[in-house]
PyMOL CGO cylinders between C-alpha atoms (Angstrom):
from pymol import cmd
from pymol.cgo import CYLINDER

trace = [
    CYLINDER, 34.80, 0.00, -1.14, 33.39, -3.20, 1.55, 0.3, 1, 1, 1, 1, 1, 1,
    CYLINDER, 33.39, -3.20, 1.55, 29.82, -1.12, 0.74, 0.3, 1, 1, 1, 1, 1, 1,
    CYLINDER, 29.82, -1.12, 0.74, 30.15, -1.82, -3.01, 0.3, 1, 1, 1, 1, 1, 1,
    CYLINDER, 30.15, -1.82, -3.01, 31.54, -4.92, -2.48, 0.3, 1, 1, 1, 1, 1, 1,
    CYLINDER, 31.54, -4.92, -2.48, 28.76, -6.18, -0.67, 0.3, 1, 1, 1, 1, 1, 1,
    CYLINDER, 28.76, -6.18, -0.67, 25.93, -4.59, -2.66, 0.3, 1, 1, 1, 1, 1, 1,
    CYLINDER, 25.93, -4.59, -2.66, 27.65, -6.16, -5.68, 0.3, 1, 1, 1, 1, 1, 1,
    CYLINDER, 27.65, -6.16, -5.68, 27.52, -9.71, -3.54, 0.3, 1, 1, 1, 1, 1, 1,
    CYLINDER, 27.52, -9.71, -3.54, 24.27, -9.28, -2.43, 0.3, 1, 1, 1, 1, 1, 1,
    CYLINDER, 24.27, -9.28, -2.43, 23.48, -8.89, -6.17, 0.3, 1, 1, 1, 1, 1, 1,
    CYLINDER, 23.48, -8.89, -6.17, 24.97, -12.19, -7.07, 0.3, 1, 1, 1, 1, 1, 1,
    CYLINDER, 24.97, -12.19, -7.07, 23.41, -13.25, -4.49, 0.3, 1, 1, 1, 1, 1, 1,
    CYLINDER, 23.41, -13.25, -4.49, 19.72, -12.77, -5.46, 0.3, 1, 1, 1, 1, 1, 1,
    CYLINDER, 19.72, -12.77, -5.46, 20.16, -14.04, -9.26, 0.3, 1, 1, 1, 1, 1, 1,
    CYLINDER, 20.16, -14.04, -9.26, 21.58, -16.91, -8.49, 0.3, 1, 1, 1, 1, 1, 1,
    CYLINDER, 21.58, -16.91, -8.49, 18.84, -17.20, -5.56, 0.3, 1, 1, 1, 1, 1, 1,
    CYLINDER, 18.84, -17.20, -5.56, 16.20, -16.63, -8.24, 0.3, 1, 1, 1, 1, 1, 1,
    CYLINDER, 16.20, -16.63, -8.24, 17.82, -19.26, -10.57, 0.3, 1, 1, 1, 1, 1, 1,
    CYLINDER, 17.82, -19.26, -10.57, 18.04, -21.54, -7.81, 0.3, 1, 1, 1, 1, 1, 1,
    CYLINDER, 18.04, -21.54, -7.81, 14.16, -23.00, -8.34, 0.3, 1, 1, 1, 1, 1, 1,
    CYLINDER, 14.16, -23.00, -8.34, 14.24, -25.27, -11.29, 0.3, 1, 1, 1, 1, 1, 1,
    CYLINDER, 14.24, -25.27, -11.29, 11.24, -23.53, -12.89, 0.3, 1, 1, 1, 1, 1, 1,
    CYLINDER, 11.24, -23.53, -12.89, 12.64, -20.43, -12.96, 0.3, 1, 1, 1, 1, 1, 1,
    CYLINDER, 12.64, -20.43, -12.96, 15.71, -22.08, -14.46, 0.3, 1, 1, 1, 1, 1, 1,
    CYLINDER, 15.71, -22.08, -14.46, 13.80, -23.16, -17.47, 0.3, 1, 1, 1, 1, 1, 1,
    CYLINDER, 13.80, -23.16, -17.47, 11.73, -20.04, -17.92, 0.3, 1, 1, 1, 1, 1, 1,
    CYLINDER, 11.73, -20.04, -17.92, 15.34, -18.35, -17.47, 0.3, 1, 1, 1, 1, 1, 1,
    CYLINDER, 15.34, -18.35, -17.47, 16.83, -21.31, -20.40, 0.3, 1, 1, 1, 1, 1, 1,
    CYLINDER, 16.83, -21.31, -20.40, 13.68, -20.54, -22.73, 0.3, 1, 1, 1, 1, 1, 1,
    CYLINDER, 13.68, -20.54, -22.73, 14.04, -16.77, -22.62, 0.3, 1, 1, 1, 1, 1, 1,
    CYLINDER, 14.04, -16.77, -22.62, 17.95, -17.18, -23.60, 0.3, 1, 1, 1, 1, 1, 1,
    CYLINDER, 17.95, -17.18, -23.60, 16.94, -19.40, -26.59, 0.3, 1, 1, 1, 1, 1, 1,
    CYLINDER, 16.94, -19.40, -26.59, 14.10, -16.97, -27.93, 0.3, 1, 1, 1, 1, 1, 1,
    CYLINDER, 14.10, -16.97, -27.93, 16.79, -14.31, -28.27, 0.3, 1, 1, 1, 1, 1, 1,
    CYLINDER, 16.79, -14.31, -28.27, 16.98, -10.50, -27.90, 0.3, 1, 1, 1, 1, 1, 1,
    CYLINDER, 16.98, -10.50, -27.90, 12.80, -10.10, -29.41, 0.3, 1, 1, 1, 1, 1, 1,
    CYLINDER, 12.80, -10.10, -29.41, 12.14, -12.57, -26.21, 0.3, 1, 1, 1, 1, 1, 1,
    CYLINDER, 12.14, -12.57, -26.21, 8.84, -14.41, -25.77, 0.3, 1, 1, 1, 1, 1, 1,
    CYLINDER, 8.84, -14.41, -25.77, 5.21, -13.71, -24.88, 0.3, 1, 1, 1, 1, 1, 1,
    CYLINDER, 5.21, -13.71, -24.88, 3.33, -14.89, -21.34, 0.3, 1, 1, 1, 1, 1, 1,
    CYLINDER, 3.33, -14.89, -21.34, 1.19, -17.08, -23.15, 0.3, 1, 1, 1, 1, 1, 1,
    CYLINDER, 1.19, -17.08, -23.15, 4.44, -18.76, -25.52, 0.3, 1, 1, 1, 1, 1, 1,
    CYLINDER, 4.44, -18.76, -25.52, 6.24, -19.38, -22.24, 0.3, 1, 1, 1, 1, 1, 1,
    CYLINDER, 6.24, -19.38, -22.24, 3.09, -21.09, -20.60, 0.3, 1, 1, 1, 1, 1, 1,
    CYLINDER, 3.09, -21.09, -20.60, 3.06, -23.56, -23.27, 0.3, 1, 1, 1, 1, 1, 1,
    CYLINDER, 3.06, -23.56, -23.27, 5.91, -24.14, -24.17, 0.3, 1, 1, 1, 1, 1, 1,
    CYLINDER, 5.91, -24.14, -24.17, 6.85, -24.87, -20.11, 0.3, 1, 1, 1, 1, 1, 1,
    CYLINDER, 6.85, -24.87, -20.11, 3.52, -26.03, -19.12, 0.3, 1, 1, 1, 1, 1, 1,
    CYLINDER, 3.52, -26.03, -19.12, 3.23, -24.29, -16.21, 0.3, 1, 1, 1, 1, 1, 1,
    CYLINDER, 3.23, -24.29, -16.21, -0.31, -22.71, -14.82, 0.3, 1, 1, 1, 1, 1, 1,
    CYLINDER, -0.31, -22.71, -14.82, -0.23, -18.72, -15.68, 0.3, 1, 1, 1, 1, 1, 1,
    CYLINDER, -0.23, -18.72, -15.68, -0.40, -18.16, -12.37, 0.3, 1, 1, 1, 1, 1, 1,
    CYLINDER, -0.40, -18.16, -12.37, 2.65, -20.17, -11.22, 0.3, 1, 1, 1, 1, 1, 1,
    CYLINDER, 2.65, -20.17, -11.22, 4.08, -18.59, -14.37, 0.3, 1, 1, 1, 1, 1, 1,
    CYLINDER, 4.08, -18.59, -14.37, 3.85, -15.16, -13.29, 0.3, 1, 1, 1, 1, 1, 1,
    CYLINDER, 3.85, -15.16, -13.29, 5.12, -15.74, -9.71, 0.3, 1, 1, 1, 1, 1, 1,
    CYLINDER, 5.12, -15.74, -9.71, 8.36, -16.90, -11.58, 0.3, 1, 1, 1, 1, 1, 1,
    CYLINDER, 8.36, -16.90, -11.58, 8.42, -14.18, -14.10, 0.3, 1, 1, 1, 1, 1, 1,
    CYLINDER, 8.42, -14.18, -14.10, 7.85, -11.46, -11.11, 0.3, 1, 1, 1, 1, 1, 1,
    CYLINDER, 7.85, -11.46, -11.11, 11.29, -13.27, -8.99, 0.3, 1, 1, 1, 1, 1, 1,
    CYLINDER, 11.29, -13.27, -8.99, 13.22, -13.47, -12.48, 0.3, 1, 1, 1, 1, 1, 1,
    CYLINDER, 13.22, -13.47, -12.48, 12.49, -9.44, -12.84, 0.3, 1, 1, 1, 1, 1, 1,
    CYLINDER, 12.49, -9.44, -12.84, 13.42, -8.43, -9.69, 0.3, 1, 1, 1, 1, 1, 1,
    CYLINDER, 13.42, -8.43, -9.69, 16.51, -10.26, -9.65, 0.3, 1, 1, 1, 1, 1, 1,
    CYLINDER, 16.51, -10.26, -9.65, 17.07, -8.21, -12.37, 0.3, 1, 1, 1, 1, 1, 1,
    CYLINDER, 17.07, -8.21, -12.37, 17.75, -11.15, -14.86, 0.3, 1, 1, 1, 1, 1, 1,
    CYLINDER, 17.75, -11.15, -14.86, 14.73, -9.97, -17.39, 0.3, 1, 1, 1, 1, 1, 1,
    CYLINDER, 14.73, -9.97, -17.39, 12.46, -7.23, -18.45, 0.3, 1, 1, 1, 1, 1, 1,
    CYLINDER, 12.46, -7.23, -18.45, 9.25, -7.60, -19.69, 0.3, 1, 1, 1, 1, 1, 1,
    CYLINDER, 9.25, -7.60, -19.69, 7.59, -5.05, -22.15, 0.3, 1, 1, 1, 1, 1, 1,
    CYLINDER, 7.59, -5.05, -22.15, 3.88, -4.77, -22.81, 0.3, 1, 1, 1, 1, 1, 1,
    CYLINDER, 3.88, -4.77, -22.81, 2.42, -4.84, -26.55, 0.3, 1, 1, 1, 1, 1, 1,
    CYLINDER, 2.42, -4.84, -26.55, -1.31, -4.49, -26.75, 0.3, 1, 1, 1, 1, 1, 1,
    CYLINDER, -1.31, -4.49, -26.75, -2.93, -7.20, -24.67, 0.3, 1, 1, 1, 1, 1, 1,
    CYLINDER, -2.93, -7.20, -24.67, 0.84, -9.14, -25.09, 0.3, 1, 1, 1, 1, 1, 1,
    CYLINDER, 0.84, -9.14, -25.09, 3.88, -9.33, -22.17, 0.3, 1, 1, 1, 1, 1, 1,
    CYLINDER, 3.88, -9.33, -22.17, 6.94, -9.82, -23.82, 0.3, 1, 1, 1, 1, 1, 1,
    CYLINDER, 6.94, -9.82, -23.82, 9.62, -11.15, -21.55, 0.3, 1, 1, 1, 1, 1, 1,
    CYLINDER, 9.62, -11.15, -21.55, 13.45, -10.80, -22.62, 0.3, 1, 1, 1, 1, 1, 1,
    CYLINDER, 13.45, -10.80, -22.62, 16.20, -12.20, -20.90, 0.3, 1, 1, 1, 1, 1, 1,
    CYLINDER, 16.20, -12.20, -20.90, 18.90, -9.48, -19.91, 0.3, 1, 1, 1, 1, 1, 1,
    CYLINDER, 18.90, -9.48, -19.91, 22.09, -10.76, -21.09, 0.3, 1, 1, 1, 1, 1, 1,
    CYLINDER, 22.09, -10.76, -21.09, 24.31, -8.03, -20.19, 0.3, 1, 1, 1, 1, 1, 1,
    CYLINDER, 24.31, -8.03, -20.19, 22.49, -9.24, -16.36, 0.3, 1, 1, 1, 1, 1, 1,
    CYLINDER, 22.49, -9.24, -16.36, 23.52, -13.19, -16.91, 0.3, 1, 1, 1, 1, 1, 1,
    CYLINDER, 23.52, -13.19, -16.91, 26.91, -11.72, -17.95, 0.3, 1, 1, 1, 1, 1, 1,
    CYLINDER, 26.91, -11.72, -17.95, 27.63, -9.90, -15.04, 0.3, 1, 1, 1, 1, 1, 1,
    CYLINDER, 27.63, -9.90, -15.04, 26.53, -12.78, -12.56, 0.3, 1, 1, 1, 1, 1, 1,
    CYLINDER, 26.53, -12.78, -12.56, 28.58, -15.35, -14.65, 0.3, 1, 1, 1, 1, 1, 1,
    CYLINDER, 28.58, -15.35, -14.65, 32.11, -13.25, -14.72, 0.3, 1, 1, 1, 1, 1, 1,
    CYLINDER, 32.11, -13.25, -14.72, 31.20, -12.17, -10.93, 0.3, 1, 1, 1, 1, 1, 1,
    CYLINDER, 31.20, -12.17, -10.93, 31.59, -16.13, -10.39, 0.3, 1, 1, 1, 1, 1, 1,
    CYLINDER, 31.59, -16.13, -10.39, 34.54, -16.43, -12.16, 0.3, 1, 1, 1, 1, 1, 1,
    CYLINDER, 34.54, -16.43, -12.16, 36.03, -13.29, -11.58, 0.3, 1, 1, 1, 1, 1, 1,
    CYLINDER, 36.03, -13.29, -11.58, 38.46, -15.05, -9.15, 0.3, 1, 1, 1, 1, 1, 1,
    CYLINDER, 38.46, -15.05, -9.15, 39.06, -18.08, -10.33, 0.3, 1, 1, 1, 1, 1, 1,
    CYLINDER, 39.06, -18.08, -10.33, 42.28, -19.87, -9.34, 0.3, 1, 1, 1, 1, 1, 1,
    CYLINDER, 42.28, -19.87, -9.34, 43.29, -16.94, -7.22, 0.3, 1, 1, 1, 1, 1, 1,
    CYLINDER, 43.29, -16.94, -7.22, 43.89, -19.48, -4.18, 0.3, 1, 1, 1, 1, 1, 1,
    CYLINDER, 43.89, -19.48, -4.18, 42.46, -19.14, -0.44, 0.3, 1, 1, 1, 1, 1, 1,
    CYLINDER, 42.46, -19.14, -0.44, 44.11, -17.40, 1.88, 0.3, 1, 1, 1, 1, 1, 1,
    CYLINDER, 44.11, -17.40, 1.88, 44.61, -19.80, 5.25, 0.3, 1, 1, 1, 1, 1, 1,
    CYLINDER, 44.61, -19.80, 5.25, 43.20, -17.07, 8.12, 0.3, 1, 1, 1, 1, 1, 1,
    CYLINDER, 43.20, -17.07, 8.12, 45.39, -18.96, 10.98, 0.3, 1, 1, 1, 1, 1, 1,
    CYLINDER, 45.39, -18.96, 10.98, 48.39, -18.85, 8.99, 0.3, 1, 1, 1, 1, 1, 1,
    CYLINDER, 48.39, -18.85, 8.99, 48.32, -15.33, 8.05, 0.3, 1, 1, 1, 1, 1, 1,
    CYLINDER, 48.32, -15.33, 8.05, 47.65, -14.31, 11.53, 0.3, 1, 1, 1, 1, 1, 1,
    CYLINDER, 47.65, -14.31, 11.53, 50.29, -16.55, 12.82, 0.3, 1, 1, 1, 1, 1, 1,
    CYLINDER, 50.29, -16.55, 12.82, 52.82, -14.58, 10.64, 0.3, 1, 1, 1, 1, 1, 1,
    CYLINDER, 52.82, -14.58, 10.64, 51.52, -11.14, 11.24, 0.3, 1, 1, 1, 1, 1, 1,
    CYLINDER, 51.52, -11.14, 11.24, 52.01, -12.39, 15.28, 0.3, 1, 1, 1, 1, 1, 1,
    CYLINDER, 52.01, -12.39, 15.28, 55.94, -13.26, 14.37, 0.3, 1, 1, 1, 1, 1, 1,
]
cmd.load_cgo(trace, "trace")
């Protein structure tokens, strides 16, 4: 159970790592607005601005995070955003919410009594 825990943390972990630079963010943003038929390489470059190069260093974190796949067409990389991927990250985030902290001290203090 702590195993799958912590490979499912670690998980979490590298998405949000890989959505932590702001241009992966917004090659992350523009591949959720083109939808499930994604967008090509050479769409993203433009419509971002950033040098192909640059581009592909992003594209290369964003896959192995596991946050998109990319699928190639003839001489075209289409790059799709993996929604059931965002999905899981965003309810692993919430997943407790307002469950409350347990104090450490005061839960050892009463196991001591």
């Amino acid at each position: 159970m702590a195993s799958r825990k912590y490979a499912e943390e670690l998980k979490a972990a590298d998405a949000l790592a890989a959505l932590g630079s702001r241009t992966r963010l917004r090659v992350f943003k523009a591949l959720v607005r083109a939808g499930p038929q994604g967008a090509n390489v050479g769409t993203l470059q433009r419509h971002l601005d950033v040098p192909a190069t640059t581009l592909a260093h992003h594209l290369a974190m964003l896959s192995q995070a596991g946050l998109l796949s990319q699928q190639r067409l003839g001489r075209e990389v289409i790059c799709t955003a993996d929604y059931k991927a965002l999905n899981w990250v965003l309810e692993y985030v919430r997943a407790e919410c307002c469950e409350g902290i347990e104090d450490v001290a005061s839960e050892r203090a009463k196991a001591e009594a």
